[in-house]
N, C-alpha and C positions, 0 to 999 in steps of 0.2 A: 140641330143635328140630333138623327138619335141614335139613343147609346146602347140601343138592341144589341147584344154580341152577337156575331155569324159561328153558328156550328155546325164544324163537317160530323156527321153523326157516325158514317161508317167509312172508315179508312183504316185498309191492309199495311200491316209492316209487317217486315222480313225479307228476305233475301228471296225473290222468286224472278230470278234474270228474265225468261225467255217474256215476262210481264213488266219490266221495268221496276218493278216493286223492289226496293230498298231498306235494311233497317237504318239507316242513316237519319239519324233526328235530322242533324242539321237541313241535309235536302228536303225536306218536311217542312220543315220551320221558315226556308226559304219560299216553297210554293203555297203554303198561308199566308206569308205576306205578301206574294204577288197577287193574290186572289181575293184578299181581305176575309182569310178564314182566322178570326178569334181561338177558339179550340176547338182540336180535333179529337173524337172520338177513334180510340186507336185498337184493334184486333189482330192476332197472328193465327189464320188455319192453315199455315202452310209446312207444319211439321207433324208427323206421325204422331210426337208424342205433344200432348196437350199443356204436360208441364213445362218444356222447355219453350213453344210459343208467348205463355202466361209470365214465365221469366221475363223474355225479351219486350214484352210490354208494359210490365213491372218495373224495368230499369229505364224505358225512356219516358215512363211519366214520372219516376224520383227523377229525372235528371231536368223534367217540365215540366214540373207542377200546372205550374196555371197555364199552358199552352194541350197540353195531354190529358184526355182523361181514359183509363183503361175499359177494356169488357175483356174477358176471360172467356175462352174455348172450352169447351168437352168437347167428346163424341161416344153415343151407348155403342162404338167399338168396339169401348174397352169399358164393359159395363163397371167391373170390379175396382176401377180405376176415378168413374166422371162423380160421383158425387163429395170422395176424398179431397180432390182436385176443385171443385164447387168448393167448399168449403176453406180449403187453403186460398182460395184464387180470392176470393171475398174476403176472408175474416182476414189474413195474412198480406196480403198482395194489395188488397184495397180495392177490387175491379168494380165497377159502376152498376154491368149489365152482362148480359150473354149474349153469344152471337152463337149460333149454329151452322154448319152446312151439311146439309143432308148430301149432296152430290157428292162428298165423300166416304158417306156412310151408304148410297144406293137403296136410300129405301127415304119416303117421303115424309117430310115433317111431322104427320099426324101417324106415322107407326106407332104402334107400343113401346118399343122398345126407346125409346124419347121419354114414357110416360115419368121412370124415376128420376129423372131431370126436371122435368115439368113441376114434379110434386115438391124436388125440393124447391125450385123457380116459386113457384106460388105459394108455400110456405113462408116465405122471405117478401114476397111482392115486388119480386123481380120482372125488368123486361126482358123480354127473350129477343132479339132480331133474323130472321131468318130469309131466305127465299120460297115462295109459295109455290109455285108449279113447278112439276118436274116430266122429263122426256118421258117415264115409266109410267106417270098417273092415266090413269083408265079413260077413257074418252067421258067428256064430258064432265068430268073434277071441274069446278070452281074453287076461285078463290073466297070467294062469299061464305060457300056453305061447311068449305074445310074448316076456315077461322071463326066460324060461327059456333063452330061446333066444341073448338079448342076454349073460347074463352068461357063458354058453358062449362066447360070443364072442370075448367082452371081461370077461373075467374078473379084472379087474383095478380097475374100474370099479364103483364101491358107489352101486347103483342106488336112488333115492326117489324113493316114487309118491308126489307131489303128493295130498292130499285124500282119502289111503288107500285109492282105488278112487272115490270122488264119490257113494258111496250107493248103498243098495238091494243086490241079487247082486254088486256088481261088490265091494263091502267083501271078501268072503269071498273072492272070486277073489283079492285085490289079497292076502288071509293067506296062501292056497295057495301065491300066489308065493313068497312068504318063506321058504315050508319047502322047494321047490324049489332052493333057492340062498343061501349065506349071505351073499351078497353086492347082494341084494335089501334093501331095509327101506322101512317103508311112515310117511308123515310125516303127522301125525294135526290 
C-alpha cells in the first residue's frame, strides 16, 4: 500500500451560493473522505476585502490542522493594503502560499501593478497560484512566454498554473511552460 498523501492543492471556501461553495469545514471534510483527499489546500477570493477571506481560512485550518493547509489572498486593488496583509497573512495567520485572480482585478497576471506582490513573493520564496490566460490578453499571449518571462524575473517564486492551462491548446502551453523554467509547475 502506499502511503503517498492525496492533495487537493486548490480549493475555494466561503460562502459563494449561486457556486455551491460553502465555508462549512465539515462539508469539506466529508467530500475528502469521499474522494480520498488527505489535505486540502484552502483559499477565500470571494470577498472584497482580502483580510476577512485570510480570516475565514485562518480559522478553518486552527480548527484542521492536519486536514487544512491555508494560502492567503491579496489583490494590487488595494495597492496600500496587499503587502501589510502579505505580511499578516504569513507571519501571523500561518498561510503556506498565495493564490491570485487576476479576473477580479481586470488586468492580467504579468501587469505591473502585481510587481510589489511579486517582489515581496520572491523575497520570501513564496509560490504564487494563479490563472494564465485571460478574455482581455492580446491575440497570441501564451502561456509559455508570459511565465517564462515571470520566472526570469522572479526567480525565486515557484509559479502554479491553476487548472494546468483550463483546457484545449492552452494544456500543452501551460507543459511547455514547465520545461522552460523549473520554477513553474502546473496544478491538475
Amino acid at each position: 500500500m502506499d502511503d503517498t498523501p492525496i492533495v487537493d492543492f486548490h480549493v475555494h471556501v466561503g460562502h459563494w451560493g449561486r457556486h455551491g461553495m460553502t465555508d462549512e469545514p465539515e462539508r469539506f471534510l466529508r467530500a475528502m473522505g469521499a474522494t480520498g483527499v488527505d489535505v486540502a489546500c484552502i483559499n477565500c477570493i470571494f470577498f472584497g476585502d482580502a483580510r476577512r477571506g485570510n480570516d475565514l481560512v485562518a480559522s478553518i485550518v486552527e480548527g484542521h490542522p492536519t486536514r487544512f493547509v491555508g494560502a492567503a489572498f491579496v489583490t494590487p486593488y488595494y495597492p496600500e493594503e496587499a503587502i501589510a496583509e502579505l505580511d499578516r497573512a504569513f507571519d501571523q495567520l500561518g498561510m503556506k502560499f498565495l493564490k491570485i485572480y487576476p479576473p477580479y482585478f481586470g488586468r492580467s497576471v504579468d501587469d505591473p501593478a502585481y510587481f510589489p506582490i511579486y517582489e515581496w513573493c520572491n523575497e520570501r520564496g513564496t509560490a504564487v497560484m494563479s490563472h494564465q490566460i485571460f478574455p482581455w490578453d492580446p491575440p497570441g499571449t501564451t502561456i509559455e512566454r508570459r511565465f517564462a518571462a515571470l520566472s526570469e524575473r522572479f526567480p525565486n517564486i515557484r509559479w502554479v498554473l491553476a487548472h494546468a492551462g483550463a483546457g484545449g491548446g492552452r494544456r500543452r502551453d501551460a507543459v511547455a511552460a514547465t520545461k522552460v523554467s523549473p520554477n513553474i509547475y502546473l496544478e491538475t
